[in-house]
N, C-alpha and C positions, 0 to 999 in steps of 0.2 A: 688188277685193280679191285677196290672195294666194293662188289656192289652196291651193297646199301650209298654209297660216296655218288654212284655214278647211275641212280635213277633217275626218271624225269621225274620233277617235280608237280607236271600241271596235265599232262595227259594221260600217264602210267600207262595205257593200252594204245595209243594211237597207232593206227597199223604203218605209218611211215615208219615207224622207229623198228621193226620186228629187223630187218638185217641187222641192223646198227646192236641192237641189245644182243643179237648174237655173237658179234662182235667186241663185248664188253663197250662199247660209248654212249653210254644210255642220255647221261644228261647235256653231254657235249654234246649231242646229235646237233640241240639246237639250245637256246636261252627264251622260254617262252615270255613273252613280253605284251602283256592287254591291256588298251588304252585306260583300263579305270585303276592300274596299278605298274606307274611307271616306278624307272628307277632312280627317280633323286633323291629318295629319302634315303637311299642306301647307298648312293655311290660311292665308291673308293677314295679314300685319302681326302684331304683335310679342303674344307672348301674357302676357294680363296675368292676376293673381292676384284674386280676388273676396273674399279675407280681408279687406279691407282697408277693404269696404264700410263708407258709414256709414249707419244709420235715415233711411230715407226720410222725408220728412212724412206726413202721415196724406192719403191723397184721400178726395174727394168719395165719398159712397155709389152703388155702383153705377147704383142704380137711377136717382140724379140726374142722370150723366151721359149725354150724348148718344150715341147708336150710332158713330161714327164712332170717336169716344174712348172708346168701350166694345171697340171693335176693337182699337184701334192697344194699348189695355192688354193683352190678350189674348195678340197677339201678342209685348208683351215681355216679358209672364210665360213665353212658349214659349223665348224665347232665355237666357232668364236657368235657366230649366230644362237647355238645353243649355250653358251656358256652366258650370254648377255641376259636369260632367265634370271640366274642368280645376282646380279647387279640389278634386275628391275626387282628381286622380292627384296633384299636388304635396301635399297632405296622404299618401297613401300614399308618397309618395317614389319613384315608379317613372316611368319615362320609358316614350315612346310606341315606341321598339322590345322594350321588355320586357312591357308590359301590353296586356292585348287591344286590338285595333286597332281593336272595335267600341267601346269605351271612351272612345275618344280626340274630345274635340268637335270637330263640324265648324265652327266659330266660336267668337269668345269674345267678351262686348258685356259691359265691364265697367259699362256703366250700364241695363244691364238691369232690373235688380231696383230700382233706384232709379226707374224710369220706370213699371215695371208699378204703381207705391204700394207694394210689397213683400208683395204676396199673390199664389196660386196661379193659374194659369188659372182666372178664374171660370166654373162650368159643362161645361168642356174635359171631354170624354173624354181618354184618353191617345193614341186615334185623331186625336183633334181638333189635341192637342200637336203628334204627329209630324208631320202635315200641315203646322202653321205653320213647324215646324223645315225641315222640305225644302225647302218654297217660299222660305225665308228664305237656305241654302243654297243653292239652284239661282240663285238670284236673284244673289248675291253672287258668284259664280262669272261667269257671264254676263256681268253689268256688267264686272268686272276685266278678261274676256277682250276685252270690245267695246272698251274706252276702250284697250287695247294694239296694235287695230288699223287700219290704216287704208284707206281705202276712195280707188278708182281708177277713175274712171267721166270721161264726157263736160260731167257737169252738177257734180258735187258731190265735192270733192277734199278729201281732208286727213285727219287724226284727228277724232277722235269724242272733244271735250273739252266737251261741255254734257250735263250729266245732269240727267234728270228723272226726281225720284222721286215717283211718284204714290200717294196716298193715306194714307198712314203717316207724321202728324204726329210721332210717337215714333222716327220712322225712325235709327237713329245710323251708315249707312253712310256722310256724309259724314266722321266723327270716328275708327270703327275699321277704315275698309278703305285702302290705299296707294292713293293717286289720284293718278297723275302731275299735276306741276306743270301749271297754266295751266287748267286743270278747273274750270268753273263747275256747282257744283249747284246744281238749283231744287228746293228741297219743296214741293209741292200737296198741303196739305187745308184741311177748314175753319179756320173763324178758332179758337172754340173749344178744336180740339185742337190747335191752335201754339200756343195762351196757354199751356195747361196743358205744354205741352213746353218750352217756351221758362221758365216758372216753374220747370222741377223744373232744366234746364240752367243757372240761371244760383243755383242754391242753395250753402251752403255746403257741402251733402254731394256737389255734381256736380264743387265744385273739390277735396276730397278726393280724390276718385276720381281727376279729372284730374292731382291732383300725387305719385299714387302709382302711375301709369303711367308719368308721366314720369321717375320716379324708377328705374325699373323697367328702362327702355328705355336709361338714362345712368350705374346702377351698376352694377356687376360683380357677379353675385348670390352668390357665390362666398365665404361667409367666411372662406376660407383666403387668396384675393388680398386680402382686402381687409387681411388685418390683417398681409398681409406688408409689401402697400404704404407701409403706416404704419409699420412699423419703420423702412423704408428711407427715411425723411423723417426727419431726425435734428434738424433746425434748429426743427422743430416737432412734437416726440411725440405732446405731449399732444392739440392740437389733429384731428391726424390721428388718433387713438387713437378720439377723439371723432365725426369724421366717418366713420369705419368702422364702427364699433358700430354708430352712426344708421341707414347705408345697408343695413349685413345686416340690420337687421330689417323695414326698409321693402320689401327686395326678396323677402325672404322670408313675404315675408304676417304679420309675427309680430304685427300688431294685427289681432286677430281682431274678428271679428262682435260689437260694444257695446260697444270700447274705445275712447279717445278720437281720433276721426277728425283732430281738429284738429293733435293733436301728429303725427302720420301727415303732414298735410299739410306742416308746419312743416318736418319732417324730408327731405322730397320737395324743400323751396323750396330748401335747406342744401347740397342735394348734386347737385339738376338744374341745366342752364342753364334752361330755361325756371322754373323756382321763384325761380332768381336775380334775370332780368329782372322779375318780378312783386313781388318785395318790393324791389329799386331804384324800380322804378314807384310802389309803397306810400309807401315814403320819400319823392319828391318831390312828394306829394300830387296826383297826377294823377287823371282821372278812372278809371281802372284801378281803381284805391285804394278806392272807393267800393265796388265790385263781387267780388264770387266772380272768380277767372280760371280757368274752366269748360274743357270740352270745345273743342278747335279742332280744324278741318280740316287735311290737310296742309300744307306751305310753299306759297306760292303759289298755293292753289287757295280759291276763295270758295264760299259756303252762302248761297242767298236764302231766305226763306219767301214762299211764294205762297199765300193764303186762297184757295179755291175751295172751295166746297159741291158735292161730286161726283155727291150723287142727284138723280134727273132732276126737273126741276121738279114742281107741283103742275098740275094740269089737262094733263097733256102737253106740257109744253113743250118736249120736249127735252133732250137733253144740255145742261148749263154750257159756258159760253165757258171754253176755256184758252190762248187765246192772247195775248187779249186782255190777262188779267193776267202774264200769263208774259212779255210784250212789254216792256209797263210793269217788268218787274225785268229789263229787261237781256238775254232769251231774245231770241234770233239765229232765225226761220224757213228763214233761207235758208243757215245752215251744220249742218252734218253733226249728229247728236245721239242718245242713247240713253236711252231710257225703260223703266225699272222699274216694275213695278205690285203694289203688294202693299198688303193691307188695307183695300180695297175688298169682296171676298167676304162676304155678311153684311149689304150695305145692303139686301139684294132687290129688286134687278135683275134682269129678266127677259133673254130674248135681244134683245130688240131696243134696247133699254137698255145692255147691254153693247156689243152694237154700236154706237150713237151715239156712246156714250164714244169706245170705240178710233176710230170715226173724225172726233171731233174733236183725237185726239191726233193723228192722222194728219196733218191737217189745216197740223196746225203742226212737222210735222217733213218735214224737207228729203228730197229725194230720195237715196235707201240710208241713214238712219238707221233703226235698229234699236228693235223695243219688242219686250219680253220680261216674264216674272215668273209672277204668277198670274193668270189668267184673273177679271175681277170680277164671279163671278158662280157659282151654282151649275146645270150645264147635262147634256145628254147630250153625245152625240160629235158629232153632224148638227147642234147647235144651237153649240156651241162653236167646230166648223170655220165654219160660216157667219157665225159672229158676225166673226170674224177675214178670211174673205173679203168680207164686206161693207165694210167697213171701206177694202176697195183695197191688204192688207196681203198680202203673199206671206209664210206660215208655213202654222202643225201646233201643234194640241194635245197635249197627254200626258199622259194620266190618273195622278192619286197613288194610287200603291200599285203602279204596275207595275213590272218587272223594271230599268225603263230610270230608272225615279225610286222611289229604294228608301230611296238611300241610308244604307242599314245601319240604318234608323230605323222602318221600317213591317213591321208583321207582316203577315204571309197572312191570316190569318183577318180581316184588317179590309177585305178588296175588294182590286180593286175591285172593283164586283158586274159579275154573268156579265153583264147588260144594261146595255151599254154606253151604252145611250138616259136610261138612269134618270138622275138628277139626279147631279152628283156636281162634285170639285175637280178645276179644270187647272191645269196650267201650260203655259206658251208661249213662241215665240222668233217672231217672224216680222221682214222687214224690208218698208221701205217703197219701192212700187217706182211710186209716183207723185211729179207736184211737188207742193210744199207752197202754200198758199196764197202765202205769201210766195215764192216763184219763179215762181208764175201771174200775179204784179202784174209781179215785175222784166219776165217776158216780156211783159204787156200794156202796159208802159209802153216798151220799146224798140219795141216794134210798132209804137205809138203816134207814135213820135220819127219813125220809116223814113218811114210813112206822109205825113207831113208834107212830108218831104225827097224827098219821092216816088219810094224809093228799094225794091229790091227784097232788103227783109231779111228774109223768112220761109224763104224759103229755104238762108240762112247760118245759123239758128239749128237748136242742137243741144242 
């Protein structure tokens, strides 16, 4: 890797970082983030309006759903909490160099609130909030900086275009963050919380949404171009008249929260391409036509879902297999890869537990692929570091709440506590500085081949 690509940008000497930079991971180590300079002025991909939402369906009562789906809800009650910033500044009408900069969201997940059911963090302290928010931010930041760089070694050459997101069925970082083209993601959770993700995506309030982003990204929000533009089309006044009015209120959020989502949508199909290609589809009776046209990933880049039950078996058995099914959808062990982890936290994993996890993800990632996010589990500092060095993984923990993970979201008074051993949330960056299963076969089967040929190839292998 680059160095100059891969230093930190805010501490350049911080003695946490000294393994890590030996290691080459200088600026993934961590994303430093100080409350006087969050990240909404910068964040990723196009920022959409949440007026526009429509009524979720009713879920399941809490108490029926499974933990893992009791998590990944949790967590997108936290974003939709953080994404409601950007609804309260375009309702004020100020922009993010005029209003406080702590104001400004560090993301926006316009299908947040339709994913949480449309209620509150259940149980959440506001401590509890900002934690998922950080970790949701830190997380999303990472991944963008990893899949933009690329990795120069002896073994493992190229971009970092396979993402795996682990645990967070509800995950929508394939749909709201820029993913260069050719980027294959895998989501790993259970089955369970992909049904209920994959049912709220493919509803008719997920293609509202989707056709009032798109509308969003493709008008000019601007009612003063828009109705100039229309003058200036003489051959068709009224027509354009018509498609201007549509688009300034679709771009400006003017269908509010219980107004009818559907004409919102209509009006997105009228004036986007992508709305256009969807109701020529409709027209020709395809199987499109049948379906909501939901949430999609960028141009070029694909979404698997992978079922995996993340908590350790029953009698000890271990971590779950992830290769196994991760293989089976097309996951590559032997090319470069970057793994997310978020929403695991919460299953009650111990330290040893978390360890197997990370190192069966390990396992199945290639030599210098990257695994970052939250840590799954709740630990001290001796049990978190170790969880990650057992694992065969070169990184560093970093406690939420500290100075270096704040981001403009976590008060003092909430920790971390002075004893850093107590139980408590990480977050992590580490890379992988072993081969992966699948590079341990390519080299035993070339071994295998020399062997044969009675030829001396252990020594040519690098």
């Amino acid at each position: 890797m680059n160095s100059a690509q891969l230093q930190c940008r805010r501490c350049r000497g911080f003695a946490g970082h000294a393994q890590l930079r030996r290691g080459g991971l200088r600026s993934l180590v961590r994303v430093h983030a100080a409350p006087e300079q969050p990240r909404g002025a910068a964040a990723p991909g196009p920022s959409h309006s949440l007026d526009h939402h429509a009524a979720p369906a009713a879920p399941l009562p809490l108490e029926s759903e499974p933990a893992p789906l009791r998590i990944s809800r949790r967590i997108a009650a936290a974003r939709a909490v953080e994404s409601r910033r950007h609804r309260q500044q375009a309702s004020n009408g100020s922009s993010s160099s005029s209003s406080d900069s702590s104001e400004a969201p560090l993301f926006v997940d316009p299908y947040a609130e339709l994913l949480a059911g449309g209620r509150a963090p259940a149980g959440a302290s506001p401590a509890q909030v900002a934690a998922d928010v950080i970790s949701t931010a830190y997380t999303d930041e990472l991944l963008l900086r990893a899949v933009g760089l690329s990795a120069v070694n002896g073994i493992s050459e190229g971009d970092y275009r396979q993402v795996v997101l682990l645990g967070d069925a509800l995950d929508t970082r394939p749909y709201r963050l820029p993913w260069p083209p050719g980027t294959a993601l895998f989501l790993v959770a259970p089955a369970q919380a992909h049904a209920a993700a994959e049912a709220a995506l493919a509803s008719q309030a997920a293609a509202d949404i989707a056709a009032a982003v798109a509308a969003e990204t493709t008008v000019p929000a601007s009612p003063t171009s828009s109705s100039s533009s229309s003058a200036a089309s003489s051959s068709s006044s009224s027509a354009a008249s018509s498609s201007s009015s549509s688009s300034t209120s679709a771009s400006s959020g003017a269908a509010a929260p219980g107004s009818d989502s559907a004409e919102a949508a209509s009006t997105a199909a009228a004036v986007s391409p992508a709305g256009g290609r969807a109701k020529a589809t409709a027209k020709a009776g395809g199987r499109a036509a049948k379906r909501p046209a939901g949430p999609r990933p960028p141009p070029g880049c694909l979404v698997r879902r992978v079922s995996v039950d993340l908590r350790p078996a029953p009698g000890g058995g271990g971590a779950p297999d992830l290769l196994g099914p991760l293989t089976a959808a097309g996951f590559r062990g032997d090319r470069l890869s970057v793994w997310g982890l978020q929403g695991i936290a919460g299953l009650g994993l111990d330290q040893q537990d978390v360890a197997a996890l990370l190192a069966e993800a390990a396992n199945a990632a290639a030599y210098h692929s990257l695994l970052l996010g939250e840590l799954p589990g709740e630990l001290g500092a001796s049990q978190a570091a170790n969880a990650i060095a057992e694992a065969g993984l070169l990184g560093a923990p970093l406690a939420l709440g500290t100075d270096d993970v704040r981001y403009g979201r976590w008060q003092r008074e909430w920790g971390p506590p002075e004893d850093p051993e107590q139980p408590q949330r990480w977050v992590f960056a580490s890379q992988q500085v072993r081969l992966s299963i699948a590079q341990m076969d390519t080299y035993t089967d070339h071994g295998a081949a020399a062997a044969e040929l009675d030829e001396d190839f252990f020594d040519n292998f690098s």
